[in-house]
C-alpha positions in Angstrom: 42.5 101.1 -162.8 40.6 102.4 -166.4 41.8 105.4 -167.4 40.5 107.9 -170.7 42.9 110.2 -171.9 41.1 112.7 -174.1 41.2 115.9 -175.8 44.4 114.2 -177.9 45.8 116.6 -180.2 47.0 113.6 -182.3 47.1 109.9 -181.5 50.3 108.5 -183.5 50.5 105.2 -184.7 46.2 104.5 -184.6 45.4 101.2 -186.3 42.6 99.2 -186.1 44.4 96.3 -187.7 47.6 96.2 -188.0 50.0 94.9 -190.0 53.0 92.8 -188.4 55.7 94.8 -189.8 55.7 97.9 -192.7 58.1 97.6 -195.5 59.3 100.3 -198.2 57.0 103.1 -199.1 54.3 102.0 -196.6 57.1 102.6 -194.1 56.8 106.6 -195.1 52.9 106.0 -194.0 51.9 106.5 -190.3 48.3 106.4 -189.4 47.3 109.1 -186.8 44.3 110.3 -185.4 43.3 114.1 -184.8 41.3 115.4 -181.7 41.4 111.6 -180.0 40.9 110.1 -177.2 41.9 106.4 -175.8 40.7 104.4 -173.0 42.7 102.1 -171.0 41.5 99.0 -168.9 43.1 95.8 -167.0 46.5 97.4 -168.5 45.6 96.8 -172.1 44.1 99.7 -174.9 40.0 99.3 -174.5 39.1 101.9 -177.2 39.8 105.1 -179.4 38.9 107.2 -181.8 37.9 110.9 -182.3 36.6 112.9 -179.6 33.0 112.8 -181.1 32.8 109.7 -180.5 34.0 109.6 -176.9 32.5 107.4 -174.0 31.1 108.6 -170.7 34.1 109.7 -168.6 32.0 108.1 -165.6 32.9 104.6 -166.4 36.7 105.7 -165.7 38.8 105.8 -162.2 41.2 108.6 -163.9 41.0 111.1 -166.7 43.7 112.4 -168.1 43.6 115.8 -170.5 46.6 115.4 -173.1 45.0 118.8 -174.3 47.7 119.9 -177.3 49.5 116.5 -176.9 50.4 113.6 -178.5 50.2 110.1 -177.8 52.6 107.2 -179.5 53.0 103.5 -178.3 56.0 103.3 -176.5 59.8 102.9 -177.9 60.2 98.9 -178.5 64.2 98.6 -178.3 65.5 95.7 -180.1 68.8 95.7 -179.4 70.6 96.3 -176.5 73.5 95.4 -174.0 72.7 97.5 -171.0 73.9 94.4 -168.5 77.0 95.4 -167.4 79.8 96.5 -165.0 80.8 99.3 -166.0 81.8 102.5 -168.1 84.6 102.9 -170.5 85.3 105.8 -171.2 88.6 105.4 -171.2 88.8 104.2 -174.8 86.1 107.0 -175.7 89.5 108.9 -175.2 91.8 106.7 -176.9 89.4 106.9 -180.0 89.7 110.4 -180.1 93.2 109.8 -179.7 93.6 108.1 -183.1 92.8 104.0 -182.2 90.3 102.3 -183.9 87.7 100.1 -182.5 90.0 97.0 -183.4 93.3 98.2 -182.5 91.7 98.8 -178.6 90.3 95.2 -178.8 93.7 93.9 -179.4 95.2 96.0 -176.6 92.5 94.2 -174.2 89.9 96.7 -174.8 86.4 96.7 -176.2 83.9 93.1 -175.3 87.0 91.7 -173.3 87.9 94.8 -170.9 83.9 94.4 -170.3 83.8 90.7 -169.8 87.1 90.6 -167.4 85.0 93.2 -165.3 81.2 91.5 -165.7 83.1 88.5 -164.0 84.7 90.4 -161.3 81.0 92.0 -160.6 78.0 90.1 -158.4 75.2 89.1 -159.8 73.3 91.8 -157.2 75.6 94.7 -158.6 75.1 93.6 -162.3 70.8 93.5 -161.5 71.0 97.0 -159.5 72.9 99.1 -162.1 70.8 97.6 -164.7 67.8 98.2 -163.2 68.8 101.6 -162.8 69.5 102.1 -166.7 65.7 100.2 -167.2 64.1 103.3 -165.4 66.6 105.7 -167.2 65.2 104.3 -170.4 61.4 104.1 -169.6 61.3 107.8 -168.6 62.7 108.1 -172.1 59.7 106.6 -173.7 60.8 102.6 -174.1 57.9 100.2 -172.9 60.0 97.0 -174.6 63.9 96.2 -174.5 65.6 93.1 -175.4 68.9 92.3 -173.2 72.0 90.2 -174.8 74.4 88.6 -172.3 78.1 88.5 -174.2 80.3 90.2 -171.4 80.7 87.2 -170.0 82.1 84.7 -172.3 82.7 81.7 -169.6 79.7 79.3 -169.1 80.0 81.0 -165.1 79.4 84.6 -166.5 76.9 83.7 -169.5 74.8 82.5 -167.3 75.1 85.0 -164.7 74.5 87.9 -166.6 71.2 85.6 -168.4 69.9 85.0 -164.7 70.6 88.7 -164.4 68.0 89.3 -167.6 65.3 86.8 -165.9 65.4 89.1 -162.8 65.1 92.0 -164.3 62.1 90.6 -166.3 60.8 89.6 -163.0 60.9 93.2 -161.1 60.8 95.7 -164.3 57.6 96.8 -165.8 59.3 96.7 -169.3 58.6 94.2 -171.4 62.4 92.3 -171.7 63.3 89.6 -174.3 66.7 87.9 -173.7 69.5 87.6 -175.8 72.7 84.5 -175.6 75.3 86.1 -177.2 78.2 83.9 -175.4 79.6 84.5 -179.5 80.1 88.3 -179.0 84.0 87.6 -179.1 86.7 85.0 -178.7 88.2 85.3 -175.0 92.0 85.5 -174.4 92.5 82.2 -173.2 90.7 80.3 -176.6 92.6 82.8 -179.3 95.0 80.0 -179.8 92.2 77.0 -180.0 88.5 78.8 -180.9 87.2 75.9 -182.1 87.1 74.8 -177.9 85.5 78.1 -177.0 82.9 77.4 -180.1 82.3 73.9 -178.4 81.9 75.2 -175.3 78.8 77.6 -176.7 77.3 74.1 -178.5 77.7 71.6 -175.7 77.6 73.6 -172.8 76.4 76.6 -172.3 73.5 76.2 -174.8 72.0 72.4 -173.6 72.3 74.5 -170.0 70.5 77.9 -171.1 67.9 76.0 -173.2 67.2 73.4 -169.9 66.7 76.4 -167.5 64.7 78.7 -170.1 67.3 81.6 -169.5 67.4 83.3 -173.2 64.5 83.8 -176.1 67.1 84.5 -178.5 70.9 83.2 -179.8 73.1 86.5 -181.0 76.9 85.5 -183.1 79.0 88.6 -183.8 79.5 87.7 -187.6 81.9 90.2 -188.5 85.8 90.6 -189.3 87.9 89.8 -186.1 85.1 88.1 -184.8 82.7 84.3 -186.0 83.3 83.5 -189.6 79.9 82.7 -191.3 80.6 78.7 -191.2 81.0 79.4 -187.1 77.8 81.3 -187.0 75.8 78.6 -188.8 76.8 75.9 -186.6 75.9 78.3 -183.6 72.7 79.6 -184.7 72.0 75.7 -186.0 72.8 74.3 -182.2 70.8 77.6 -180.6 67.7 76.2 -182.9 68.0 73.3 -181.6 67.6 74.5 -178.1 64.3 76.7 -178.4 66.6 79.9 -179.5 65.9 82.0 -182.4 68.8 83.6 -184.3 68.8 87.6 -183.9 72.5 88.0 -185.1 75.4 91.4 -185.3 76.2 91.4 -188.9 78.2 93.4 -191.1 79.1 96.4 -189.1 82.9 96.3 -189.8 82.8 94.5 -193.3 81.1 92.7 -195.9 81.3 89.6 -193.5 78.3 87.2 -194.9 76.6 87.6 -191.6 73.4 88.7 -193.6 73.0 85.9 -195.7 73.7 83.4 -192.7 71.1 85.1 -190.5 68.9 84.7 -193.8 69.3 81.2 -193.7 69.3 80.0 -190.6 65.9 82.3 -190.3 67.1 84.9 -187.9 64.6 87.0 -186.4 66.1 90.4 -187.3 70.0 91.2 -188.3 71.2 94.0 -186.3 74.2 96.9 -187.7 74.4 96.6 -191.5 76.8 99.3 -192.0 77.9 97.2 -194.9 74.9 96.2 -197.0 75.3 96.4 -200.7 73.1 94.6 -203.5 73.4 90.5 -202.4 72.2 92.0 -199.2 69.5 93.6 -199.9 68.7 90.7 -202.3 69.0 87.8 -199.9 66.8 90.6 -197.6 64.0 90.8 -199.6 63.4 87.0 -199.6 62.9 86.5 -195.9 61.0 87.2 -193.3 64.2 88.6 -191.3 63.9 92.7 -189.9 66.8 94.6 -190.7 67.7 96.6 -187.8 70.2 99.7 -188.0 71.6 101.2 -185.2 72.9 104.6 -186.1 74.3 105.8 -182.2 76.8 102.9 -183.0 77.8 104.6 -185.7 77.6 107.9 -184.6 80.1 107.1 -181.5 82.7 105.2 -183.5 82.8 107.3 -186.2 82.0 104.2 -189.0 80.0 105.3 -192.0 75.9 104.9 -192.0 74.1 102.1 -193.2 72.1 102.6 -196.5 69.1 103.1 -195.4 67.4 105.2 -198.1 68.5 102.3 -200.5 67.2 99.9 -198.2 63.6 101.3 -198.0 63.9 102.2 -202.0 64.6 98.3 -202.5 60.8 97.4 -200.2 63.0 96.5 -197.4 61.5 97.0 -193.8 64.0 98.5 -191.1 63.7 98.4 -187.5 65.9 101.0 -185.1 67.1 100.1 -181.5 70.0 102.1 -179.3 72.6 99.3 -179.0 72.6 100.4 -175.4 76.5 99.3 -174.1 79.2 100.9 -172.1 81.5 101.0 -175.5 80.5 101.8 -178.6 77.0 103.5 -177.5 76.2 104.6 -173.8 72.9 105.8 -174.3 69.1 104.5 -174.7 67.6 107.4 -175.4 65.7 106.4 -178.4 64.8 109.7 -179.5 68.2 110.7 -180.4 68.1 107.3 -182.8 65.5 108.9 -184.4 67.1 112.1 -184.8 70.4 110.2 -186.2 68.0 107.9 -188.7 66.8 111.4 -190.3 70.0 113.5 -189.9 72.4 110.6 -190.8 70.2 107.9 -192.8 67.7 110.3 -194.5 65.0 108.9 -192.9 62.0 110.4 -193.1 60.2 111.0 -189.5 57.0 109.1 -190.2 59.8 106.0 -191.3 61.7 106.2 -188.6 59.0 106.4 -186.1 57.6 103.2 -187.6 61.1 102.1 -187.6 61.2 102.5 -183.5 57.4 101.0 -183.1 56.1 98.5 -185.0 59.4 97.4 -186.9 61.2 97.2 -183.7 58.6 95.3 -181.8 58.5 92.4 -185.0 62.0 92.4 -184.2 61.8 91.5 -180.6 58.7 89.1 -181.5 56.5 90.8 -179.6 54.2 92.8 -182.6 51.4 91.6 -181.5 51.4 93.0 -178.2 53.7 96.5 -178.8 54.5 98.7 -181.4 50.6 100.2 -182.5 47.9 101.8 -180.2 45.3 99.1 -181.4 42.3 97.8 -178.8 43.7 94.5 -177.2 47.7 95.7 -177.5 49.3 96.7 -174.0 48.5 99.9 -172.5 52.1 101.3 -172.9 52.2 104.6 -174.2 54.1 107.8 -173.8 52.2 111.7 -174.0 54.3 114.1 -175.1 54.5 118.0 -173.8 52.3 120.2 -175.5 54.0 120.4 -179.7 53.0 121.1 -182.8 53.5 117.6 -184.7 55.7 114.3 -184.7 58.2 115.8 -186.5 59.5 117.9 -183.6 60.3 114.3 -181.5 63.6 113.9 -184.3 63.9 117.5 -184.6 64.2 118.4 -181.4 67.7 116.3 -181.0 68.5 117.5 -177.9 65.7 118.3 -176.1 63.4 115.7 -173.7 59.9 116.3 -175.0 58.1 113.1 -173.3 55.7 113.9 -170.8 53.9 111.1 -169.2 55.0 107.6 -169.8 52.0 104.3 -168.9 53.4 101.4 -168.9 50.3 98.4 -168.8 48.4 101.2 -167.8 50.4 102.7 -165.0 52.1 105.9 -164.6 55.7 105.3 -164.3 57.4 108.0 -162.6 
């Protein structure tokens, strides 16, 4: 199937040659094209430009008029946990009640209340609610997600919930990345004796995932109550050593060190950074590591906002993903991310667009296949209802504003 859209009121996020990641002021830069068209062929972008210079609409089985619309890549979503069993919005309540996020861990709550149901939960029930929150999110715009295990913690459930992730990769249109993150907390039964739990991740579970190809990634919740740095080096140093790249939780509920361990074990992107002050940025600035905020997270607990506006003001690059996760935020509407990133993080629209495109899709590894409408890149795209500019997609917080979503070329409905 080739398709043309035309008549394009404004193709976001145009670029002939892109770059694999924008960082500082060039993140307030977003290259658009007025009165466009773009043509569409074996599921990857064939062409664009301005309406001028369109081609014959014969050479096309379908034509689409975006007349008064706009066109973006679609949403890459870095960071998400949207494999599970179920809701809990029972400590939503308890929150709102007065208990923090720690003191409803310690009563059972939080990664462990999820793991204890994950393992009571087939592996058909985990891939059918799953695959009903993948469609949820690809009507929302989102063409890319990367999936952590981490409810499971037991080698049984990690690599349930990671054969879970392969299936999905195998029947969803989206592009998935998988995520180990068997380090996403200490269970019950190791609190007296971590150090086990920690050997089980090295000698077990990881030789295991890394034989059968089941994860792209290795994820360690560095944080307080959680993996000390010195525990998340030697599990990001055995993931290495397995195929896995480190994409790591750092610094949402302190100054934990998790930054500068991600930094040196090379980690992909590190994810939260509600706590990022000057060694941060610093250690930052000399890598090749994407900063990625998630601002729902923060939004849902109630913790304070990462600095982004410092960030970018340093020449830091920052990706945005949805955290997708049944307790601390149950949505993947990445949208509203962007509305939080300029409410909450001063973000400027064209920033936090870039933010959920090309930032997003460097930190998933995938930029040179998402994240720009550029001839050779995947055909996934979303065309919006008929608005005035970009800035309406943050501004418009509570409204759904996507109209069409292609994903490779196809209509996804």
């Amino acid at each position: 199937m080739n398709t043309l859209i035309q008549n394009i009121k404004t193709i976001v996020q145009a670029v002939s040659n892109p770059k694999p990641k924008v960082a500082g002021k060039e993140m307030s830069h977003l290259p658009c094209i007025d009165n466009g068209w773009i043509s569409i062929e074996n599921g990857l972008i064939a062409g664009f430009g301005e309406m001028k210079d369109m081609p014959s609409k014969a050479h096309f089985d379908e034509v689409i008029n975006a007349n008064g619309r706009l066109v973006f890549p679609t949403w890459c979503d870095s960071h998400t946990h949207l494999v599970y069993a179920a809701s809990r919005e029972g400590e939503f309540v308890d929150r709102i009640k007065g208990l923090s996020y720690e003191e409803i861990a310690k009563k059972g709550g939080g990664i462990l209340n999820s793991a204890e149901r994950l393992n009571k939960t087939s592996e058909d029930g985990l891939f059918q609610s799953a695959m009903t929150r993948l469609d949820e999110i690809t009507l929302y715009g989102t063409g890319a997600v990367e999936i952590k295990s981490g409810y499971g913690l037991s080698l049984e459930g990690e690599i349930k919930m990671l054969r879970v992730i392969k299936k999905l990769k195998q029947h969803s249109p989206l592009t998935i990345k998988a995520t180990f993150l068997g380090a996403h907390a200490v269970p019950i039964e190791y609190k007296q004796n971590r150090q086990e739990y920690i050997d089980l991740l090295i000698n077990e579970m990881l030789p295991l995932i890394g034989k059968e190809k089941l994860a792209d990634y290795c994820d360690v919740f560095c944080d307080r109550g959680f993996f000390t740095p010195d525990e998340t080096n030697a599990i990001l140093q055995a993931g290495w050593k397995h195929g896995l790249q480190p994409k790591i939780h750092a610094n949402e509920l302190d100054y934990s060190g998790g930054i500068q361990v991600g930094v040196k074990n090379k980690a992909l992107s590190v994810d939260h950074l509600e706590f990022t002050g000057d060694e941060e940025i610093k250690a930052l600035l000399s890598s090749e590591t994407m900063p990625t905020l998630l601002p729902s997270t923060a939004f849902f607990l109630g913790l304070h906002y990462p600095p982004a506006r410092k960030m970018i003001e340093a020449g830091l690059p920052i990706a945005l993903a949805t955290d997708y996760n049944p307790g601390s935020s149950p949505s993947g509407r990445m949208a509203f991310i962007l509305s939080l990133a300029c409410v909450k993080l001063k973000m400027l629209p064209d920033e936090a667009i870039n933010a959920a495109t090309v930032n997003s899709a460097y930190a998933m590894g995938i930029d040179a296949t998402h994240g720009t409408i550029t001839v050779g890149k995947k055909a996934s795209l979303f065309i919006t209802k008929a608005i005035a500019n970009y800035n309406l997609l943050p501004y418009s917080f509570g409204s759904d504003l996507i109209e069409t979503v292609i994903i490779e070329g196809k209509k996804q409905s």
